[in-house]
C-alpha positions as CSV (number, residue, x, y, z in Angstrom):
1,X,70.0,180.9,44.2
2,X,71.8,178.8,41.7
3,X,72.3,176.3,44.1
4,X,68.3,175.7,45.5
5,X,67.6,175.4,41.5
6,X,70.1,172.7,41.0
7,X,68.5,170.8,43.9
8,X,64.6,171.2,42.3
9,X,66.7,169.8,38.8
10,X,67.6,167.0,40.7
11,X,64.7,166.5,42.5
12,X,62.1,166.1,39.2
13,X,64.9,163.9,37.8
14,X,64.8,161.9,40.8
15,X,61.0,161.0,41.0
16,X,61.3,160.3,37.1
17,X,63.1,157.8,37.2
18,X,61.6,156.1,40.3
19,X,58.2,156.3,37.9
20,X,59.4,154.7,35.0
21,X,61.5,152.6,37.3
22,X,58.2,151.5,39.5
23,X,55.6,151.3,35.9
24,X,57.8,150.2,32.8
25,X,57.9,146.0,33.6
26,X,54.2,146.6,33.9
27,X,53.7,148.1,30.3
28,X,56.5,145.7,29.1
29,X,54.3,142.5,30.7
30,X,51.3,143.5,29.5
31,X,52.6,143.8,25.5
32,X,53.7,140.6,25.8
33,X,50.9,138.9,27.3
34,X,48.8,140.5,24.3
35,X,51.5,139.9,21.5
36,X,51.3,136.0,23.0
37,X,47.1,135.9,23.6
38,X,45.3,137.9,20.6
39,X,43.8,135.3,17.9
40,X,44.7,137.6,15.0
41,X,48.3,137.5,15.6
42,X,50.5,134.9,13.6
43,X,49.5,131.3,14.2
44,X,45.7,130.6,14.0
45,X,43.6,132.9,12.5
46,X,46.0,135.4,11.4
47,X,43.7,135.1,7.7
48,X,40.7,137.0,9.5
49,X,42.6,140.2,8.8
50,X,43.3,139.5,5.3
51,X,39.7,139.0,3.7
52,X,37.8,141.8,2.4
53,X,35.0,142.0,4.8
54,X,35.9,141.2,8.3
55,X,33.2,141.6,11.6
56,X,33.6,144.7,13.7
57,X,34.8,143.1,16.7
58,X,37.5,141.0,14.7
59,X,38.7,144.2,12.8
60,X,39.1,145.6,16.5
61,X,40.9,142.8,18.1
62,X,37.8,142.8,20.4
63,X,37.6,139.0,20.2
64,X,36.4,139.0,23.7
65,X,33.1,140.7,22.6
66,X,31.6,137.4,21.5
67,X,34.4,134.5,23.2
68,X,35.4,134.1,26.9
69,X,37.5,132.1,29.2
70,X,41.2,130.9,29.4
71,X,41.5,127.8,27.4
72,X,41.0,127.6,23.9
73,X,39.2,127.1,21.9
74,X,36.9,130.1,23.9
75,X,33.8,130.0,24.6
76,X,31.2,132.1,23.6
77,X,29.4,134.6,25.6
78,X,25.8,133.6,25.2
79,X,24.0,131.2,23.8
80,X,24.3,130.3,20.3
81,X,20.8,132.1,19.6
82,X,21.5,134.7,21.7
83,X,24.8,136.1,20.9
84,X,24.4,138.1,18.0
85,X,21.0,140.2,19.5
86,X,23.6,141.6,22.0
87,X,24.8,144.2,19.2
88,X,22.4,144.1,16.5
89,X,19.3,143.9,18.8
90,X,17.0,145.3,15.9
91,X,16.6,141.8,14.2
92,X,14.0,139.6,14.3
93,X,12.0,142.5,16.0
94,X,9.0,142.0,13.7
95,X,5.9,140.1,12.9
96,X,7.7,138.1,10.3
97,X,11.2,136.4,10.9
98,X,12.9,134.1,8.6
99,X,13.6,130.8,10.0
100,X,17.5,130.8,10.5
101,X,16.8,134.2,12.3
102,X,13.8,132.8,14.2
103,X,16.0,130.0,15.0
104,X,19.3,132.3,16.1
105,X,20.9,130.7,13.3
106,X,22.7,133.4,12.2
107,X,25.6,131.7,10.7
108,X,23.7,129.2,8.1
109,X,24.0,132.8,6.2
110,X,26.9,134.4,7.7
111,X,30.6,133.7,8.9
112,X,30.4,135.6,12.4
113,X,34.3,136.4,11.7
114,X,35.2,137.5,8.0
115,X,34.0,136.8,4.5
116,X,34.9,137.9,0.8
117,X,31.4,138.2,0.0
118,X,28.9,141.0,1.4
119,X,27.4,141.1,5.2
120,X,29.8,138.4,6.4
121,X,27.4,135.8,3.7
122,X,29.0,132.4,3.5
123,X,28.4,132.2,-0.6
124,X,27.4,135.6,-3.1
125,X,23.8,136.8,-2.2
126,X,21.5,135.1,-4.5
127,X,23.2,131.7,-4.0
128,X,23.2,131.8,-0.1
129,X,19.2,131.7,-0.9
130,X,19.4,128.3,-3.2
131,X,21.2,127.2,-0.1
132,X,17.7,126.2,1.5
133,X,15.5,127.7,-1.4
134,X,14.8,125.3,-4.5
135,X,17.0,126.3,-7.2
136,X,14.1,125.7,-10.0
137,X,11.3,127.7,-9.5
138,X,13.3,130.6,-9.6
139,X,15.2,129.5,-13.2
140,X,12.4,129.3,-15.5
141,X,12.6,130.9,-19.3
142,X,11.8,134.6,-17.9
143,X,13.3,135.8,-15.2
144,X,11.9,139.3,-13.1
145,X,14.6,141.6,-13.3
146,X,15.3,141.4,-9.6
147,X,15.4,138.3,-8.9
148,X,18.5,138.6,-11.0
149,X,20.2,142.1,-9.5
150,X,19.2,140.3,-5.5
151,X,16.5,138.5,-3.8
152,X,16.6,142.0,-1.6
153,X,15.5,144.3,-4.0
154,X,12.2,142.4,-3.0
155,X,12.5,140.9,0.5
156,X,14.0,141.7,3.7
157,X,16.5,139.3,4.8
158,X,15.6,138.8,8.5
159,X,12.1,140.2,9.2
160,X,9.3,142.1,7.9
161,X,5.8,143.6,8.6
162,X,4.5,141.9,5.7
163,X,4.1,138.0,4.4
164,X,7.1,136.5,2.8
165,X,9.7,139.1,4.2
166,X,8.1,141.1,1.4
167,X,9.5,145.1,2.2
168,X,6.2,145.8,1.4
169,X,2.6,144.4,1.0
170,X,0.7,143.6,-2.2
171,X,1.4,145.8,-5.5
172,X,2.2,148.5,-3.3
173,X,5.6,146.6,-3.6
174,X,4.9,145.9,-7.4
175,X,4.4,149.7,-7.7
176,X,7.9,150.7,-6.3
177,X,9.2,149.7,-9.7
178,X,6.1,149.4,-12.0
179,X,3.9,152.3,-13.0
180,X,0.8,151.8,-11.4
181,X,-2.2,150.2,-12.8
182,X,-5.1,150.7,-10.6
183,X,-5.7,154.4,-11.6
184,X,-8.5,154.3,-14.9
185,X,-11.7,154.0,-14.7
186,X,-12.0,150.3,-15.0
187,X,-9.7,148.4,-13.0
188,X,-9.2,144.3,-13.3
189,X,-10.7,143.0,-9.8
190,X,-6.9,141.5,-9.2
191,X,-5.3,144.7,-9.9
192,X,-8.0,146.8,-7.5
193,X,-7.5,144.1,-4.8
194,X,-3.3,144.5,-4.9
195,X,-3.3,141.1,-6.0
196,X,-1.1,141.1,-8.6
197,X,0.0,137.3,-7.9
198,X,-3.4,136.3,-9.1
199,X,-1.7,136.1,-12.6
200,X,2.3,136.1,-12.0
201,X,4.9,134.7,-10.5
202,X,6.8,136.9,-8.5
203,X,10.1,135.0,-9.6
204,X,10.4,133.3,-12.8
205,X,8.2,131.6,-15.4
206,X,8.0,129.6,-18.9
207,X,5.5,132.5,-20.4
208,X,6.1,135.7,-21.1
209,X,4.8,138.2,-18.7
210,X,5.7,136.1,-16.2
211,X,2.3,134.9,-16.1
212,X,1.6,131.7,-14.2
213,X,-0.9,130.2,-17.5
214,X,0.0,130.7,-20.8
215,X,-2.8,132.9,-23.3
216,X,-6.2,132.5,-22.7
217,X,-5.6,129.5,-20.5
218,X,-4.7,132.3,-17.8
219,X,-8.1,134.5,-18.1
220,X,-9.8,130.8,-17.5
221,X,-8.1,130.0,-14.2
222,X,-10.9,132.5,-13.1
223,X,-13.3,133.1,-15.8
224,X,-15.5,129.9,-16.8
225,X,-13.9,128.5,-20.3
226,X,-17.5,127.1,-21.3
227,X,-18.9,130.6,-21.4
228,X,-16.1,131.9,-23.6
229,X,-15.0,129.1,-25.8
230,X,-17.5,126.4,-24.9
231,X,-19.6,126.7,-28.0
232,X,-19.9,126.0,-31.7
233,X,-18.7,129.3,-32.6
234,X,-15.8,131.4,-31.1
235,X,-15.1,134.4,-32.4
236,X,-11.1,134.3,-33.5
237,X,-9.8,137.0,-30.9
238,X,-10.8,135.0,-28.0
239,X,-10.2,131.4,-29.1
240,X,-6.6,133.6,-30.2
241,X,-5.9,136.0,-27.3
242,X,-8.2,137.6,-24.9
243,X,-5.8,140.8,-24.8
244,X,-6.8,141.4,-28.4
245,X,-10.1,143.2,-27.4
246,X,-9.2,143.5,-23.8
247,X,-6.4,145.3,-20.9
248,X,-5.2,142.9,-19.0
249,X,-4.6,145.6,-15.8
250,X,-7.0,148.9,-16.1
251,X,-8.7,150.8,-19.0
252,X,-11.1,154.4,-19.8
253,X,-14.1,151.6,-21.0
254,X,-16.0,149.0,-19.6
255,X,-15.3,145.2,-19.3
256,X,-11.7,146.8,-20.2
257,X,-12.0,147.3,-23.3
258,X,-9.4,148.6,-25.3
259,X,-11.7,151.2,-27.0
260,X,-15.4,152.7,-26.7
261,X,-16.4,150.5,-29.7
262,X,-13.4,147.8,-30.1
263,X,-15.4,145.6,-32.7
264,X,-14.6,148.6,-35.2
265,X,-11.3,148.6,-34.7
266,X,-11.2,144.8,-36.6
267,X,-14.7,145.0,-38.2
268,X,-14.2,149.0,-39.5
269,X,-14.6,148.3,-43.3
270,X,-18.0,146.7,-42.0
271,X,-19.6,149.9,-41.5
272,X,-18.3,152.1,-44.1
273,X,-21.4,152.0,-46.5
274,X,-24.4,154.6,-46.8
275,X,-26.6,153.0,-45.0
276,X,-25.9,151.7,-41.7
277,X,-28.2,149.2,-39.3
278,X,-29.1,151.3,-36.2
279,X,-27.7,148.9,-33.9
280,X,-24.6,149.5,-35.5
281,X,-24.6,153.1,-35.9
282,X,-25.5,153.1,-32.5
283,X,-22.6,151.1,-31.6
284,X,-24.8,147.8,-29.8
285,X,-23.5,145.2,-31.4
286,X,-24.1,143.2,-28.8
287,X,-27.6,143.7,-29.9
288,X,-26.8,140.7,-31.8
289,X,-23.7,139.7,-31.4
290,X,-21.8,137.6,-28.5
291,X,-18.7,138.6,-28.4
292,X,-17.3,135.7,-27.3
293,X,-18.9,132.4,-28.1
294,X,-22.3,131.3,-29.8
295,X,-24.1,127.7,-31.3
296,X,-25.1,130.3,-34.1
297,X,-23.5,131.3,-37.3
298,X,-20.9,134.8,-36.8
299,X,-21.4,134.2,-33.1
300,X,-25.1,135.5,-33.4
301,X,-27.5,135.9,-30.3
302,X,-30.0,133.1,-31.5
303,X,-30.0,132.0,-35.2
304,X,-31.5,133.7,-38.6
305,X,-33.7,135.1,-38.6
306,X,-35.0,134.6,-35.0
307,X,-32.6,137.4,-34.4
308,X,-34.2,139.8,-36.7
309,X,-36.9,139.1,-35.1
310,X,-35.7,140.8,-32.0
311,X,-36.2,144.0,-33.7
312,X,-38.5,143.3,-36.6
313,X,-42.1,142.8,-36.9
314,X,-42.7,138.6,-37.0
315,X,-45.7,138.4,-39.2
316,X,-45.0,140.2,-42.5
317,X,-42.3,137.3,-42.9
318,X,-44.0,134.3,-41.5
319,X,-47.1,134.6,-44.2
320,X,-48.2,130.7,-45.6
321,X,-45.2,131.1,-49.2
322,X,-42.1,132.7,-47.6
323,X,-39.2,133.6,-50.0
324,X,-36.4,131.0,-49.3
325,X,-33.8,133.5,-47.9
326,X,-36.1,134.9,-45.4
327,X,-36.2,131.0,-43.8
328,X,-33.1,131.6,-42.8
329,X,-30.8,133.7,-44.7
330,X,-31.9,137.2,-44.6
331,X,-28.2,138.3,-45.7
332,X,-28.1,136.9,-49.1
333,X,-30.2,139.7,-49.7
334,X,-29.6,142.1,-47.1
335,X,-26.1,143.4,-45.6
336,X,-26.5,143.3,-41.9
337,X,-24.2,145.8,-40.8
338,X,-24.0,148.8,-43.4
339,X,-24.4,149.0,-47.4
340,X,-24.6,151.1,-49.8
341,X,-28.4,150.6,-51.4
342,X,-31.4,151.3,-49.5
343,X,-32.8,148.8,-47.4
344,X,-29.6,147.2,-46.4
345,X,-29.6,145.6,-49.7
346,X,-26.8,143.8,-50.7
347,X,-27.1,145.1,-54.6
348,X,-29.0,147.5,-56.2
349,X,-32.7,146.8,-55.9
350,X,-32.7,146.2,-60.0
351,X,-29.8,143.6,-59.9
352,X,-30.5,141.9,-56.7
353,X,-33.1,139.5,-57.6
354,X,-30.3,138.4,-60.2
355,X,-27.7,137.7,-57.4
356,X,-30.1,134.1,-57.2
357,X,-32.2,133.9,-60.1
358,X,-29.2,134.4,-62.6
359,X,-30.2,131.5,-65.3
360,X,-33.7,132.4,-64.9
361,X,-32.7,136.2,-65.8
362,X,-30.4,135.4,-68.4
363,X,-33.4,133.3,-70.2
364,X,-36.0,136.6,-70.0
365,X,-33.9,138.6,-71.2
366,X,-33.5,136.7,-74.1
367,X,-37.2,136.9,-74.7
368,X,-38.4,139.1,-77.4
369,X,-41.7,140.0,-75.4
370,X,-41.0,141.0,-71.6
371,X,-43.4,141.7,-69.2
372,X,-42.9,145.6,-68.2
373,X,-42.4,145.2,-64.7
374,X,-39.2,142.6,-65.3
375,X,-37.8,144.8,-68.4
376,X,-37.8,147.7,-65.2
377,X,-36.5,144.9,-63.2
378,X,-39.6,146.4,-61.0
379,X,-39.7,142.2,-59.1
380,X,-42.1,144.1,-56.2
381,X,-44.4,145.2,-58.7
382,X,-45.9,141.6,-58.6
383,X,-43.9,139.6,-56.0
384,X,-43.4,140.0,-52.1
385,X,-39.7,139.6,-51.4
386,X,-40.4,138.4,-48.0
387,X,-43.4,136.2,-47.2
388,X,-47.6,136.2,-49.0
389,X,-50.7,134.4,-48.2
390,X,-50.5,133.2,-52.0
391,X,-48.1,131.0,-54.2
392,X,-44.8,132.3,-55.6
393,X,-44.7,134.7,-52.8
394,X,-47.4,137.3,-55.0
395,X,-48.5,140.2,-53.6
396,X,-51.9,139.9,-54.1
397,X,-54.5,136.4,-55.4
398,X,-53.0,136.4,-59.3
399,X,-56.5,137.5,-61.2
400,X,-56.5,140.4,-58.9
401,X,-53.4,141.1,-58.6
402,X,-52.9,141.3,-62.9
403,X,-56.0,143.3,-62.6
404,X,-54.3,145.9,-61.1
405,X,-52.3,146.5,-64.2
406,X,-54.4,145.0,-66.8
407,X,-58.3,144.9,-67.0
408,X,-59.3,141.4,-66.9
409,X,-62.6,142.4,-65.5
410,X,-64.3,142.6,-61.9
411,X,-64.2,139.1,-60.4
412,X,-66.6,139.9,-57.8
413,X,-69.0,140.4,-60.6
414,X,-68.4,138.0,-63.0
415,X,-70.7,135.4,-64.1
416,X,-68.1,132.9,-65.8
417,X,-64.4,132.8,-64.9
418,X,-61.6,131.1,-67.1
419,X,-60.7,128.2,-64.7
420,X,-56.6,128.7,-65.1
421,X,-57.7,133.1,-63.7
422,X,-59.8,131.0,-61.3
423,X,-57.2,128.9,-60.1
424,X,-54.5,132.0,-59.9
425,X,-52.9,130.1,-63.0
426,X,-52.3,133.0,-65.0
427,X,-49.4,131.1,-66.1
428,X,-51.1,128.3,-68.3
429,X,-51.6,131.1,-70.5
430,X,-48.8,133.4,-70.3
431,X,-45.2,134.2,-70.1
432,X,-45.7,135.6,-67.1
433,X,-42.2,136.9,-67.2
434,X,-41.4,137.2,-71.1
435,X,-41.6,135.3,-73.6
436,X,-41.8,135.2,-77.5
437,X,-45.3,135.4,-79.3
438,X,-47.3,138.7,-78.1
439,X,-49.8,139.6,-75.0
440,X,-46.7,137.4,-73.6
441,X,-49.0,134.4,-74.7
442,X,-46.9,130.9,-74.3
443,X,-48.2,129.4,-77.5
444,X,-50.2,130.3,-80.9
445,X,-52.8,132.2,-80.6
446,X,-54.1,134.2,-84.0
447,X,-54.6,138.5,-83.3
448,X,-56.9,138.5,-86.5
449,X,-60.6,138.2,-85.8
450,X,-61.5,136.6,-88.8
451,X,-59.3,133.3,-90.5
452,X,-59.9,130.2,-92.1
453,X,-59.8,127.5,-89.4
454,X,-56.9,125.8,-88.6
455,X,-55.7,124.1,-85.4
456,X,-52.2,125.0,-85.7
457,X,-53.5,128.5,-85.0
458,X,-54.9,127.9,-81.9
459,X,-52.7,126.0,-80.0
460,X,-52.8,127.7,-76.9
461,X,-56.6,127.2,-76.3
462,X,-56.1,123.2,-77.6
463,X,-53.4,123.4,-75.0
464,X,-56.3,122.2,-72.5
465,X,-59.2,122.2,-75.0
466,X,-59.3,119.2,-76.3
467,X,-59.3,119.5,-80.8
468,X,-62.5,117.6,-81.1
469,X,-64.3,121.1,-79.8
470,X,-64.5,122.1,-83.5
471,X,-63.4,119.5,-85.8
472,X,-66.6,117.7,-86.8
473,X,-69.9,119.4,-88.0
474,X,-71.9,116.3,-86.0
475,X,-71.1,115.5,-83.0
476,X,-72.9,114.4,-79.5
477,X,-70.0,114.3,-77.4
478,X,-67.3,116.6,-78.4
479,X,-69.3,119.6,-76.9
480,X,-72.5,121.0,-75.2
481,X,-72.6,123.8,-77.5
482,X,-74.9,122.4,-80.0
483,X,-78.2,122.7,-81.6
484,X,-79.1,118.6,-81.9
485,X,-76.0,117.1,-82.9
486,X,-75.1,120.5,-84.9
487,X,-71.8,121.5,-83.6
488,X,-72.4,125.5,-83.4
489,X,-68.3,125.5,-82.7
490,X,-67.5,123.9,-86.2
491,X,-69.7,126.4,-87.3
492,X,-68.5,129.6,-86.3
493,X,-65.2,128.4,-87.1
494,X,-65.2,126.7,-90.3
495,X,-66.5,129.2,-92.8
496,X,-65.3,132.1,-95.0
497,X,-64.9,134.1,-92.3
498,X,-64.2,131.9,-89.4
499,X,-64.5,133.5,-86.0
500,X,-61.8,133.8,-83.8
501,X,-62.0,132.4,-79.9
502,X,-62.3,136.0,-78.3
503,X,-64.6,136.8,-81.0
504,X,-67.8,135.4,-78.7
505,X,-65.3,134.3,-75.5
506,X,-63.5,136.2,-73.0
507,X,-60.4,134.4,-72.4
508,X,-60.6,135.5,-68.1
509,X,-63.4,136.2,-67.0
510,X,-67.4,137.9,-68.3
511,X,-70.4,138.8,-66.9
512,X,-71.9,136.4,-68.6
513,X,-72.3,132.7,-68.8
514,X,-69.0,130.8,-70.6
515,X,-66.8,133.5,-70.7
516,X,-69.2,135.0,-73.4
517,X,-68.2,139.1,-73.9
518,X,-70.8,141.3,-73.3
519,X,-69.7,143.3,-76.5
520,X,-66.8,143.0,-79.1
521,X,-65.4,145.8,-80.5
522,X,-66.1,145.4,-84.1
523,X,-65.8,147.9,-87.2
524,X,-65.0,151.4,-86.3
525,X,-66.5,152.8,-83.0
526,X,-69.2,150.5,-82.7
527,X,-68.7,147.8,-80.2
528,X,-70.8,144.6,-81.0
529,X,-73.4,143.6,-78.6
530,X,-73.5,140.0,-77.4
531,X,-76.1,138.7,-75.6
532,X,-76.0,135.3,-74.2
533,X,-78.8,133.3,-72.0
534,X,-78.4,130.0,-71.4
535,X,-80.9,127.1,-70.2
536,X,-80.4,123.5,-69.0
537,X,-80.7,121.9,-72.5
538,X,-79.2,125.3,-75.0
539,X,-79.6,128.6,-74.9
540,X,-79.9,131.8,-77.0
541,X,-77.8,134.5,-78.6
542,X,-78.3,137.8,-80.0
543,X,-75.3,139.9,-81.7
544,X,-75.4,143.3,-83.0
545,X,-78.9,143.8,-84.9
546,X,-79.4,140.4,-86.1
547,X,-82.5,138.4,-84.5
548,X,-81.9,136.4,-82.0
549,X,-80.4,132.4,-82.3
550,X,-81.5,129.3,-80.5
551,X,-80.0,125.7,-79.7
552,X,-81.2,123.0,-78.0
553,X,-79.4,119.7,-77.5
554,X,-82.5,117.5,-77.0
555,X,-85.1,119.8,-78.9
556,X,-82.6,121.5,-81.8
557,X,-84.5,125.1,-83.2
558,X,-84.5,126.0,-86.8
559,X,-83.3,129.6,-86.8
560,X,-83.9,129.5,-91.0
């Protein structure tokens, strides 16, 4: 038993050693042939192994993977352009290939064996694109943030779906690191059409923003400059920066506006009085504003007032007299926007005539005698402030207008009319404003009814009368009121009790011929009957209860 075991010992020991015998040269040859054939070994290339990123096959020792044959240096495999698609066949698969991959020039970006920079690349990332990519346009002042971290972070390095290598199309890319911007109710046509390269550059620029035009010189590369700066008259924001009224991306209002009413957000303090112009409590001002550009003072629709106009009846304002301001600057005496006084007005109704007329003021109210309506400062009593059919822009022909206040007498009726009433002159007379001597008279005129005869007295009547009227008992010439060459003026005049002018005359306007009163109130109640008839040559006269008087100038009458 111990024996047969012995042999079956010997027997596995046996074949053994006939195995290793038969095999061992074979392993022996074999790792020498390799220790004398692989690249990596000492000699050659033995620095593949060293650097920190090395390509599979050469971290393998699978040099055969791209070389062949038996004489060095090896061939390769495939083609140039052909040899890397065998492993990484998903390259250059899409619509989009970058030229070195289009071309199978793989390594004009990457050492096929080992490299100390990232995916094999022959130089660090950003500068292996500088190696065909001008340096410059991507240099500028700003810089987009990833430009800076790696072209990548942006494009694909081989191929892409989408223009440019982009990893994806329009903002949609934008948007991976951007909030988005299309989203409000009012979105920038650029912005809604993903076109977000419209108004930046992707990579760097001189301006801030990246924008490819600097300010307003940007918003012009689409919108026409003539229409927004083109003009006399730009408003400041625009001709400063369009972005001061309006989003440049998307917005809640209109046009993009960066509020419901963004003229208040500059103009507030414009609005803050009592009374407010519709337009602008309705917030149009672009009722008659432009906000942009205008040939028209404050960047007005059409000029002053033809803009008023718009809104406001034409003809009270266009009568033949119109009130300076109204020709063109309604705002000296109206606000345009808001105020506190009624009417717009730029002062207090009392003070505003004032604002113009300040010497002219100053002078009345010096005046000891003022006209009622100007000590109430009550200017619309007499005057229209904004246009009139008659002179000094009055509301009314001047005899009927004073005879609304004062009764001068019926016009319509009268017989005789005092040529300054006549003529509307009410001034050759008066102070029509104030003045010094009573009934606001501008020179002497006496208030007794009886006096001794004097010129001096009557200076306001002599002021167009001539002197001669009275001043010689015979006369021919000095006046047609005369019985023969009797002057029935120096008469009345120049005696112990010496009429007065109004005694007989009415200094506007009577019923009867020359201004003569139909009755002068006398002593007491009684008012003194005048009458007066007149004929070609003289006339008659009968006062009170005396008899009647005659005067001829051709045929005088004794009245003895």
């Amino acid at each position: 038993m111990q024996v047969k075991k012995r042999e079956r010992l010997f027997f596995l020991l046996l074949r053994s050693l006939t195995i290793i015998t038969l095999f061992f040269p074979v392993f022996l040859w074999n790792d020498y042939l390799y220790s004398q054939t692989n690249c990596l070994e000492k000699g050659c290339h033995d620095t593949f192994l060293k650097e920190k990123n090395i390509h599979a096959p050469v971290r393998g020792r699978n040099c055969e993977k791209c070389h062949i044959g038996d004489d060095h240096p090896f061939k390769l495999i495939k083609e140039k352009n052909e040899l890397c698609s065998i492993c990484h066949k998903s390259v250059g698969k899409q619509k989009e290939k970058h030229p070195p991959v289009k071309d199978g020039d793989c390594t004009s970006c990457h050492n096929p064996h080992t490299s100390r920079h990232d995916k094999l690349l022959i130089k660090p990332l950003n500068d292996i694109c500088f190696e065909c990519h001008d340096k410059a346009p991507f240099s500028k002042k700003v810089i987009h943030p990833p430009l800076s971290d790696s072209c990548l972070s942006c494009h694909n390095p081989h191929d892409s779906s989408h223009k440019k290598l982009l990893k994806d199309s329009g903002s949609s890319l934008c948007y991976s690191c951007h909030n988005r911007q299309d989203e409000q109710k009012t979105v920038h046509p650029p912005v809604k059409d993903g076109d977000c390269l419209s108004c930046h550059n992707p990579h760097s620029q001189n301006v801030k923003g990246l924008l490819i035009e600097d300010g307003n010189k940007l918003c012009f590369v689409c919108h026409s400059e003539k229409d927004y700066v083109g003009k006399k008259i730009n408003h400041k924001p625009v001709s400063d920066d369009c972005k001061n009224c309006h989003f440049p991306h998307s917005g809640k209002f209109g046009k993009l506006l960066k509020s419901e009413n963004v003229c208040i957000d500059c103009h507030g303090s414009m609005v803050d009085g009592k009374v407010v112009h519709p337009p602008v409590g309705s917030k149009e001002c672009l009722s008659c504003h432009t906000p942009h550009t205008s040939e028209n003072k404050n960047i007005l629709l059409k000029s002053v007032p033809a803009i008023c106009f718009e809104c406001h009846e034409k003809g009270p304002f266009v009568k033949k007299f119109i009130h300076k301001p109204v020709k063109s600057e309604c705002y000296l005496c109206h606000k345009s926007h808001s105020a506190k006084n009624e009417k717009l007005l730029a002062e207090k109704k009392e003070k505003l005539c004032e604002v113009c007329h300040t010497d002219f003021m100053k002078n009345i109210d010096k005046a000891t005698v003022m006209h009622p309506p100007v000590k109430n400062r009550e200017c619309e009593s007499c005057h229209n402030v904004h246009s009139s059919e008659y002179k000094k822009v009055l509301n009314d022909d001047p005899a009927l207008l004073c005879n609304k206040c004062h009764n001068i007498g019926n016009i319509k009726l009268a017989k005789s009319v005092h040529a300054p009433v006549e003529e509307g002159s009410c001034g050759a007379c008066h102070s029509v404003h104030g003045g010094s001597i009573k009934k606001l008279l501008n020179k002497k005129y006496p208030e007794s009814n009886y006096l001794a005869y004097s010129p001096k007295l009557f200076e306001l009547c002599f002021d167009c009368h001539s002197q001669d009227l009275a001043k010689h008992r015979k006369t021919l010439t000095a006046t047609d009121f005369r019985n023969g060459d009797l002057n029935l003026h120096f008469v009345h005049v120049n005696k112990e009790k010496g009429r007065n002018c109004r005694f007989c005359h009415n200094p506007h306007m009577s019923v009867q011929p020359k201004l003569i009163v139909p009755e002068f109130k006398g002593f007491g109640i009684w008012n003194i009957p005048i009458q007066f008839t007149k004929t070609l040559t003289g006339g008659s006269c009968v006062v009170g209860c005396h008899k009647p008087y005659y005067y001829d100038r051709l045929k005088p009458f004794n009245n003895k």
